[in-house]
DOFIVO-185077 format. One record per residue (C-alpha): residue in three letters; x, y, z. Coordinates in nm, 2 decimals. Example, Ala and Ser with C-alpha at 12.3 -4.5 7.8 and 13.67 -1.06 7.14 Angstrom:
// residues 2
@resn Ala&east 1.23&north -0.45&up 0.78
@resn Ser&east 1.37&north -0.11&up 0.71
END
This chain:
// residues 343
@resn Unk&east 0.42&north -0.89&up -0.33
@resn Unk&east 0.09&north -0.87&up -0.17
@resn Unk&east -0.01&north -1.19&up 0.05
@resn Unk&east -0.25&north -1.38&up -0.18
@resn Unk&east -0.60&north -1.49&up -0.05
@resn Unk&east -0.71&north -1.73&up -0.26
@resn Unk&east -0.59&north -2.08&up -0.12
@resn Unk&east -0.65&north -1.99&up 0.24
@resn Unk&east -0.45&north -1.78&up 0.47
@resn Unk&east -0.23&north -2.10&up 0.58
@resn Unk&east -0.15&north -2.18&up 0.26
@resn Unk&east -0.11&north -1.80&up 0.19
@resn Unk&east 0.16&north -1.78&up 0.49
@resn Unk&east 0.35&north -2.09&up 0.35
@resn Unk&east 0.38&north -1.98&up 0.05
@resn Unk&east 0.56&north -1.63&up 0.15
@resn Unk&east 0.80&north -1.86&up 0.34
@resn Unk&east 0.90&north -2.06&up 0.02
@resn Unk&east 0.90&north -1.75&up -0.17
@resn Unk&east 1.14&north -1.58&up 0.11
@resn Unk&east 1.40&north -1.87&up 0.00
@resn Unk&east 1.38&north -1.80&up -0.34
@resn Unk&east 1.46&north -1.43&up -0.31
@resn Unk&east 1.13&north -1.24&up -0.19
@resn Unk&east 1.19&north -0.92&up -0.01
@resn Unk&east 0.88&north -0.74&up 0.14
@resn Unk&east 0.49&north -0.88&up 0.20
@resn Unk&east 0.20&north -0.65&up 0.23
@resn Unk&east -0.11&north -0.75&up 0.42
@resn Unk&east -0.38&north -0.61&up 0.32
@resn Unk&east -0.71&north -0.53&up 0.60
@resn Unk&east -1.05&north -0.46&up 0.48
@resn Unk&east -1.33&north -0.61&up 0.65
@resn Unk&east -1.24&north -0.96&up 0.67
@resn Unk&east -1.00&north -1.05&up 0.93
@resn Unk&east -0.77&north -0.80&up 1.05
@resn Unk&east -0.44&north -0.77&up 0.91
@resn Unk&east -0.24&north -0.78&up 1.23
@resn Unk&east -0.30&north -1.09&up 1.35
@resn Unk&east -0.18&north -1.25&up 1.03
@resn Unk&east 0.15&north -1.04&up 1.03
@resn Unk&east 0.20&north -1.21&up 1.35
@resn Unk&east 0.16&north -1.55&up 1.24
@resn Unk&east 0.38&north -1.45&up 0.93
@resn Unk&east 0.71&north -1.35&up 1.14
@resn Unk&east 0.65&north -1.69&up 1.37
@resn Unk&east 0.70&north -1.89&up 1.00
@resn Unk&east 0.99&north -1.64&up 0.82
@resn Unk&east 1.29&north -1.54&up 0.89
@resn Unk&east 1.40&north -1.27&up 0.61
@resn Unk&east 1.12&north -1.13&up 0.47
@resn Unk&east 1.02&north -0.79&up 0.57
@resn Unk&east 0.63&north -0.80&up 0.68
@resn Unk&east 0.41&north -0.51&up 0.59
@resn Unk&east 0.10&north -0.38&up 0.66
@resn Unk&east -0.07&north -0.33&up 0.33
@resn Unk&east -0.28&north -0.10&up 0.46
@resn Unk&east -0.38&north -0.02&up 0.80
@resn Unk&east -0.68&north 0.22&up 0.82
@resn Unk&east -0.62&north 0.51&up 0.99
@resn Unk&east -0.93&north 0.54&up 1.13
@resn Unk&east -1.01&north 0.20&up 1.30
@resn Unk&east -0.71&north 0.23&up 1.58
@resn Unk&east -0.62&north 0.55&up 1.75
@resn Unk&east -0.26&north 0.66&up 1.67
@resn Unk&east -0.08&north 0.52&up 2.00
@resn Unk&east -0.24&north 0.19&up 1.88
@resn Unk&east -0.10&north 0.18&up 1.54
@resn Unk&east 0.23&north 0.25&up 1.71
@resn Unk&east 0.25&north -0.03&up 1.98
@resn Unk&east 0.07&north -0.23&up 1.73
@resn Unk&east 0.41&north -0.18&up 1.45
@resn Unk&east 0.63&north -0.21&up 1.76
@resn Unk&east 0.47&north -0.55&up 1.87
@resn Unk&east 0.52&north -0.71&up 1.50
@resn Unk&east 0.84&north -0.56&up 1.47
@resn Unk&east 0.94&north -0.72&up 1.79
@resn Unk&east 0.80&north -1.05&up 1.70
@resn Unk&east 0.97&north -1.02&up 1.36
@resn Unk&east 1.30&north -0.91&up 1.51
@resn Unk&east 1.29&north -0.59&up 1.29
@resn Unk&east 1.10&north -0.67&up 0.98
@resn Unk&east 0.74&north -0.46&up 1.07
@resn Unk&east 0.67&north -0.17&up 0.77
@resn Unk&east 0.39&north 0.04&up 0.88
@resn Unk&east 0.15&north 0.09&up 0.54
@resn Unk&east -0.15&north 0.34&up 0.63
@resn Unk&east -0.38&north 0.47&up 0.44
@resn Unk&east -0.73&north 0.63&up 0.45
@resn Unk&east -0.96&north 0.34&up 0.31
@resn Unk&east -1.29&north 0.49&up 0.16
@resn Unk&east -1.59&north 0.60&up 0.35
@resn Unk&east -1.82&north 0.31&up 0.22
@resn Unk&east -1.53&north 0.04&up 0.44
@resn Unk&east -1.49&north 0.32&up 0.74
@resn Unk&east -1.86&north 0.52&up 0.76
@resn Unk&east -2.03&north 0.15&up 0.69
@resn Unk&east -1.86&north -0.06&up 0.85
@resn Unk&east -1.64&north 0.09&up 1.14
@resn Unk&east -1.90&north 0.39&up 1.17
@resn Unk&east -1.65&north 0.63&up 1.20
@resn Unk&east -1.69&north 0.98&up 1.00
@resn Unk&east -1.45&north 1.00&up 0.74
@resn Unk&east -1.30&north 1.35&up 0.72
@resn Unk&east -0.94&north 1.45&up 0.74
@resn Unk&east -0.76&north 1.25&up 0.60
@resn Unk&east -0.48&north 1.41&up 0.52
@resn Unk&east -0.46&north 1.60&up 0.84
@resn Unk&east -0.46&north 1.28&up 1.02
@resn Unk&east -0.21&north 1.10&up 0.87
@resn Unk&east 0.05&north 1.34&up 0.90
@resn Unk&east -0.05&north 1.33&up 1.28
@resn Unk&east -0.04&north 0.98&up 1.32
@resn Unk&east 0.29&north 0.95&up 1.18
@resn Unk&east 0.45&north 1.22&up 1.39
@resn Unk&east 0.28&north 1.02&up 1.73
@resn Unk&east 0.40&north 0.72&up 1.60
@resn Unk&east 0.80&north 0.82&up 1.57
@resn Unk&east 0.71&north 0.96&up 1.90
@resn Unk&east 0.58&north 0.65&up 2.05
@resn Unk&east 0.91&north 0.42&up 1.88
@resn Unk&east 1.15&north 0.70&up 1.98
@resn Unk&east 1.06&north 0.67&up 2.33
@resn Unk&east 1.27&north 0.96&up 2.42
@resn Unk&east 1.03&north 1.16&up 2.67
@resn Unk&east 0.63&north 1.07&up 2.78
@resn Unk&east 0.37&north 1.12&up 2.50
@resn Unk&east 0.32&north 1.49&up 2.47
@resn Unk&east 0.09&north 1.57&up 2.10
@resn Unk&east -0.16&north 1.91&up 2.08
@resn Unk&east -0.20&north 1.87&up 1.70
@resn Unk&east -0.56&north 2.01&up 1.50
@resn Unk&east -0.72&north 1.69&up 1.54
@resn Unk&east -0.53&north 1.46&up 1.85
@resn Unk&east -0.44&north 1.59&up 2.13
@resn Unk&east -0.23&north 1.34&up 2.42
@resn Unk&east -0.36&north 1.37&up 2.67
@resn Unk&east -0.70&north 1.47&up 2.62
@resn Unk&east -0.78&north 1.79&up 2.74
@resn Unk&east -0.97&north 1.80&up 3.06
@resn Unk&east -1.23&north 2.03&up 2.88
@resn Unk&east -1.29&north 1.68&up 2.67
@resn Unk&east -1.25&north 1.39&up 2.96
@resn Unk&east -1.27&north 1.33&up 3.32
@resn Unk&east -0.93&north 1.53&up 3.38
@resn Unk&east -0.70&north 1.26&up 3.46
@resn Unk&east -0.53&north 1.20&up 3.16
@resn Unk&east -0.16&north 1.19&up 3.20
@resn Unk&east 0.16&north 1.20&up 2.98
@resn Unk&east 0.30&north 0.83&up 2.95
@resn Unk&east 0.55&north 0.69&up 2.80
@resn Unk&east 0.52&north 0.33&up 2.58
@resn Unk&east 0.63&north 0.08&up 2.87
@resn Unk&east 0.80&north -0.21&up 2.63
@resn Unk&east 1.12&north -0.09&up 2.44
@resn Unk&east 1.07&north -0.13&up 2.10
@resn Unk&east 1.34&north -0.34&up 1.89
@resn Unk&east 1.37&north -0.04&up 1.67
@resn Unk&east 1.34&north 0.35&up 1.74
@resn Unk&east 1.19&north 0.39&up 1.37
@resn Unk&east 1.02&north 0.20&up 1.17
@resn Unk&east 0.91&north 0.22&up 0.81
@resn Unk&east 0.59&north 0.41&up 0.77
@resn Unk&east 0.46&north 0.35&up 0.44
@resn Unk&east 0.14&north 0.57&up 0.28
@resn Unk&east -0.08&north 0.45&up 0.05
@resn Unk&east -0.20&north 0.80&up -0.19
@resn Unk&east -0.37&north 0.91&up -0.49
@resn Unk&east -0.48&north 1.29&up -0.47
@resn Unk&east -0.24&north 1.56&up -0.50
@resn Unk&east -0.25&north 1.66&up -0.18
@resn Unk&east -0.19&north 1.33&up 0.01
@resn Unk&east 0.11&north 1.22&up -0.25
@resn Unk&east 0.25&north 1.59&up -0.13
@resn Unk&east 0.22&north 1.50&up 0.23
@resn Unk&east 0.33&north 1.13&up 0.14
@resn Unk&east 0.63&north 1.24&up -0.02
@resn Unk&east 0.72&north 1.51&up 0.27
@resn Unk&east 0.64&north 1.26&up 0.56
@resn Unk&east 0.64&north 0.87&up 0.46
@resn Unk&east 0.94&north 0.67&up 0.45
@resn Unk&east 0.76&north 0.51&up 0.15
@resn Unk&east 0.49&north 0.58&up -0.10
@resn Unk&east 0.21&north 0.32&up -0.25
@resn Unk&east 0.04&north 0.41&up -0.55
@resn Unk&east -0.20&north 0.21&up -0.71
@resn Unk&east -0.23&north 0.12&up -1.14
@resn Unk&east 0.11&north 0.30&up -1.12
@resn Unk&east 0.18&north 0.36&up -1.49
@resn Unk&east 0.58&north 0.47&up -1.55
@resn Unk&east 0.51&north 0.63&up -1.88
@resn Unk&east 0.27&north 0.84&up -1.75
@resn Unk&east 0.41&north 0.87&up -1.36
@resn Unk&east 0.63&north 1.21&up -1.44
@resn Unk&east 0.34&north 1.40&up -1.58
@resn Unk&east 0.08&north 1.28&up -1.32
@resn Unk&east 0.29&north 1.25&up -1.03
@resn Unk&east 0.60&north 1.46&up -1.04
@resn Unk&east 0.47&north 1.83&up -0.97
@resn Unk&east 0.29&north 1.71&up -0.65
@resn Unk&east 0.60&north 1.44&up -0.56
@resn Unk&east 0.86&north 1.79&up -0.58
@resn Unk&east 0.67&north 1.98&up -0.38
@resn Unk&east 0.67&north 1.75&up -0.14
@resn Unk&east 1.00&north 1.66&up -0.12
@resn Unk&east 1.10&north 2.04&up -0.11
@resn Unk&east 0.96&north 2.04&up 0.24
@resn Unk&east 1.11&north 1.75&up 0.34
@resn Unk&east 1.27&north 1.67&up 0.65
@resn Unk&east 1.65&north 1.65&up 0.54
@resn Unk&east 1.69&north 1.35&up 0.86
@resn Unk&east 1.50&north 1.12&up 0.66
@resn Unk&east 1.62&north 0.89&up 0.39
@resn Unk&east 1.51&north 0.92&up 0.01
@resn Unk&east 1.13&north 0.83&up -0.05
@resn Unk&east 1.05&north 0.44&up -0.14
@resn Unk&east 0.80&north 0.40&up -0.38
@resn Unk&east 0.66&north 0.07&up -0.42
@resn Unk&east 0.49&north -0.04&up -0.77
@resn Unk&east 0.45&north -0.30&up -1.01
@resn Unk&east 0.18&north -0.57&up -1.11
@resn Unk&east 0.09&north -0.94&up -1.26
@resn Unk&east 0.40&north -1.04&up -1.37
@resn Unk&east 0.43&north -1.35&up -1.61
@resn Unk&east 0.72&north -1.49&up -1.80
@resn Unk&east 0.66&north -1.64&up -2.15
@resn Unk&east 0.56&north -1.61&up -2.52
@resn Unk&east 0.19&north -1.63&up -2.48
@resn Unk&east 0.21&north -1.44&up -2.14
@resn Unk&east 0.05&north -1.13&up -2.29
@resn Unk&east -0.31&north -1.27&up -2.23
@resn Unk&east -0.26&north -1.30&up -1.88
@resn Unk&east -0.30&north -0.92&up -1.83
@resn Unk&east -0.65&north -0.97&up -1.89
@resn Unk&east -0.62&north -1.11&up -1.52
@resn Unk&east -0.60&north -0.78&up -1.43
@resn Unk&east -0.91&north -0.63&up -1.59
@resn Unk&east -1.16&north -0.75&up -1.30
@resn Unk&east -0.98&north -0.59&up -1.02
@resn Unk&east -0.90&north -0.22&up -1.21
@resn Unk&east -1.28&north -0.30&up -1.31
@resn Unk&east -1.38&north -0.29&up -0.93
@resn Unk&east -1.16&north -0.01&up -0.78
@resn Unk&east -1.20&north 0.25&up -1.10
@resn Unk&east -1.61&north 0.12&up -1.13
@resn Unk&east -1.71&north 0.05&up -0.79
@resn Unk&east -1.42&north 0.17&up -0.51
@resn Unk&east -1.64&north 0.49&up -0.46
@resn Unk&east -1.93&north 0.67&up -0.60
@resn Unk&east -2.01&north 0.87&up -0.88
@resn Unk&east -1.88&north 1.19&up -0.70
@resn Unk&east -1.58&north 1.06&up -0.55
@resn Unk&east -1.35&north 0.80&up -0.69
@resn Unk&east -0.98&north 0.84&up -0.63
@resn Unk&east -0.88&north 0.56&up -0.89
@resn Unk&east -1.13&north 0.66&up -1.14
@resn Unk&east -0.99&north 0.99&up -1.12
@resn Unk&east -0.67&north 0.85&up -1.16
@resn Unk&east -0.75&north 0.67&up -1.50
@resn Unk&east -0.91&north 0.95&up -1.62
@resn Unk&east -0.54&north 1.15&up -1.57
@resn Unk&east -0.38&north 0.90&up -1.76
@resn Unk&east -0.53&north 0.99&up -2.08
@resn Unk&east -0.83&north 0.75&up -2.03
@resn Unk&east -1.13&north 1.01&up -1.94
@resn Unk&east -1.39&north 0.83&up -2.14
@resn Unk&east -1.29&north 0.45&up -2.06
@resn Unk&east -1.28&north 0.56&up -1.68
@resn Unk&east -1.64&north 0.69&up -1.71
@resn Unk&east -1.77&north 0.39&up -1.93
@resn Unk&east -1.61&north 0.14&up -1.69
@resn Unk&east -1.82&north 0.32&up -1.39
@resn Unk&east -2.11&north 0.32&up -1.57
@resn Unk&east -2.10&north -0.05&up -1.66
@resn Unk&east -1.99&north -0.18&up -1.29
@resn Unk&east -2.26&north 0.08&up -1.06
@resn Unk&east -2.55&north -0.04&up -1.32
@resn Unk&east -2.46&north -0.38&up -1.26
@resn Unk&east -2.25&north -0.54&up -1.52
@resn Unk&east -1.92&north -0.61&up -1.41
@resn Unk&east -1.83&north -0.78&up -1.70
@resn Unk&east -1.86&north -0.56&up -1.92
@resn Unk&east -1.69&north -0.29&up -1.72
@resn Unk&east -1.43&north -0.52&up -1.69
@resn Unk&east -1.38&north -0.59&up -2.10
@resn Unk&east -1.42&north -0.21&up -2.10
@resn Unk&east -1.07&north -0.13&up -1.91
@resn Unk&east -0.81&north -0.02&up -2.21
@resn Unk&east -0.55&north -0.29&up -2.32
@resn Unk&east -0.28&north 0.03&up -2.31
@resn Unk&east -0.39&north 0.03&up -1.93
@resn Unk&east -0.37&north -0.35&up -1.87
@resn Unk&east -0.05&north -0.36&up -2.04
@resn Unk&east 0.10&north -0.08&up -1.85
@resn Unk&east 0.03&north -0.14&up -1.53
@resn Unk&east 0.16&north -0.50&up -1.60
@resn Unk&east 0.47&north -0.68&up -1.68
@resn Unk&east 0.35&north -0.97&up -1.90
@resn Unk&east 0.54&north -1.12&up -2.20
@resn Unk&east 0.85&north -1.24&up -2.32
@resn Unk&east 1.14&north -1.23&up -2.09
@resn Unk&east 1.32&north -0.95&up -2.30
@resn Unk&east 0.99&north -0.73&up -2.25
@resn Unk&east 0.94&north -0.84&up -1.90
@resn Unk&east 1.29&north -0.73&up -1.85
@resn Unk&east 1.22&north -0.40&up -2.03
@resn Unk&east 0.91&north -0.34&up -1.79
@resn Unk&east 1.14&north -0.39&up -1.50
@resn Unk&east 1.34&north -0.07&up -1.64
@resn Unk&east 1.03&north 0.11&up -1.71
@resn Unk&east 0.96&north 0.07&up -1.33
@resn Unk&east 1.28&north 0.13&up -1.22
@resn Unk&east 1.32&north 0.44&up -1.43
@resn Unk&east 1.04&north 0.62&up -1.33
@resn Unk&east 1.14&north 0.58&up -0.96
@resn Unk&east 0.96&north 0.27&up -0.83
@resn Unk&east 1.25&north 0.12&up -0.59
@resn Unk&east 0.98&north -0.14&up -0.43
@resn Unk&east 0.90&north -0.32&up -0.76
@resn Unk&east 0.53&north -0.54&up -0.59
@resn Unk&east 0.46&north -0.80&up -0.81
@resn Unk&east 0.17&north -1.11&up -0.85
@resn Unk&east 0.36&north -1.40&up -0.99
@resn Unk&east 0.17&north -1.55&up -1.21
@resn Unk&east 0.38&north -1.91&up -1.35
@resn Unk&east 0.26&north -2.07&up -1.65
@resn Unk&east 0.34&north -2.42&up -1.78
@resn Unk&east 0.58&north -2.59&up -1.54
@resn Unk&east 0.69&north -2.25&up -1.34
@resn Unk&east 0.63&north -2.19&up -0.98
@resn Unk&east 0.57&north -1.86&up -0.84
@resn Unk&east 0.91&north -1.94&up -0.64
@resn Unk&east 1.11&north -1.95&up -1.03
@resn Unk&east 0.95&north -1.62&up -1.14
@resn Unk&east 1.01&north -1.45&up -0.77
@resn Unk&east 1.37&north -1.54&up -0.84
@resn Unk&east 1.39&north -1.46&up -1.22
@resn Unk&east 1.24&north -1.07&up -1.12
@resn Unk&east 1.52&north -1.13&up -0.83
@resn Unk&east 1.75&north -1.16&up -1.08
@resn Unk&east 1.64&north -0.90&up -1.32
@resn Unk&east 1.60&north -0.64&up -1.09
@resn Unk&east 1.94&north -0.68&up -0.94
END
């Protein structure tokens, strides 16, 4: 699941470690200009035991690559060996206005990162990388000259760890699926996964490195168990409202784009009309109930159940879910009904 905001990051923290008892597996952390995610991955390994702690996502363009890699290896040590590594690119409103960093190569510098990181965690010989964009050390054409190789002076617990990569265009799911460990997409709909995903999904895996285990994809959504549950999708609608209306402009929108190869071409452009003129509410009545209901798992427990499969069939092996209890359930019975579903 993704670590929940809303009561305070204490409360936040304590409620992971209740939900760890009750069967919880993996917690993303999300960073975008609040407080950084790090920290708070930190504080979660000093209160949990099980629960593997993942960055949900790390920009890649506000640390340099070594950083991200003795950043993982310090949570992974403090966690005793639960750190996943999510990236992902952000959006150049977060990284051009607020870290003032250009966005451009995104792709290129993922795949980078990644290979410095194993590198780094590896620790097999000093820090040696001449890639297109990074180059350890810098040249003395770029610096004062006396950059040497060196080699990360702590031992990290583990000589890989799970490098997730959050992706929506073609090419990045292609490099995601040849590089990552795991894959994060976003509003991941199964019925419509194999004909949006599967092309660009193949041809990465054709050109991947036979060393590394099968691709994890993680996916899912509000999930909430009972016989009026369905209106609880409509949860959802404020948050697809904001990344498919307002993540982005009018020229570049990954997850409008995304919508709009679902099926939805006109809803996606409707809903970004609504939320850039201002009314957010009415972009957010505008998202599709086939959307909301797809990208959710919100009913009775027979058709929460079948959801599950629908995830699972389409290749999701990370199903991330926001409990949502109703009546007298606590987010701790539904984590452990899914649990028990998904076994």
């Amino acid at each position: 699941m993704q670590l929940s905001y809303a009561a305070g990051f204490e409360e936040s923290a304590r409620q992971v470690a209740e939900l760890e008892r009750s069967g919880l597996d993996l917690v993303w952390v999300a960073e975008a200009y609040g407080f950084d995610a790090v920290s708070q991955m930190g504080y979660l390994a000093a209160l949990t035991e099980r629960v593997q702690i993942a960055s949900g996502i790390l920009p890649i363009y506000t640390r340099t690559p070594t950083l991200l890699a003795m950043t993982a290896a310090g949570v992974d040590a403090l966690s005793h060996g639960r750190c996943h590594l999510g990236l992902g690119a952000s959006g150049p409103q977060v990284i051009e206005g607020w870290h003032g960093v250009a966005y451009d190569r995104p792709i290129g510098r993922t795949r980078e990162i990644i290979e410095i990181c194993r590198a780094v965690w590896a620790r097999q010989d000093r820090l040696v990388h001449d890639g297109p964009i990074y180059r350890l050390p810098l040249p003395e054409s770029e610096g004062t000259g006396l950059g040497k190789p060196l080699k990360i002076i702590a031992h990290p617990v583990r000589p890989r760890i799970p490098v997730w990569v959050a992706a929506l265009g073609s090419k990045n799911v292609q490099m995601a699926a040849e590089v990552a460990d795991g894959w994060m997409p976003l509003f991941f709909h199964p019925e419509k996964a194999g004909e949006v995903w599967e092309a660009d999904l193949a041809a990465g895996r054709a050109k991947r490195d036979p060393s590394l285990d099968p691709l994890w994809i993680s996916a899912g959504g509000l999930v909430a168990i009972g016989e009026d549950a369905a209106a609880m999708r409509d949860l959802a609608r404020p948050l697809i409202a904001l990344y498919v209306g307002g993540m982005g402009s009018r020229e570049r929108n990954f997850y409008n784009e995304l919508v709009q190869r679902y099926g939805f071409e006109a809803e996606a452009k409707q809903i970004q009309d609504l939320y850039l003129d201002g009314k957010k509410d009415e972009a957010a009545a505008a998202v599709p109930a086939e959307l909301l209901e797809a990208t959710t798992l919100c009913g009775p427990p027979s058709y929460v159940q079948e959801r599950i499969a629908a995830f699972r069939e389409a290749g999701v092996t990370h199903l991330s879910v926001t409990p949502l209890p109703l009546g007298e359930q606590s987010a701790a019975g539904v984590i452990s009904q899914v649990k028990e579903w998904s076994a």
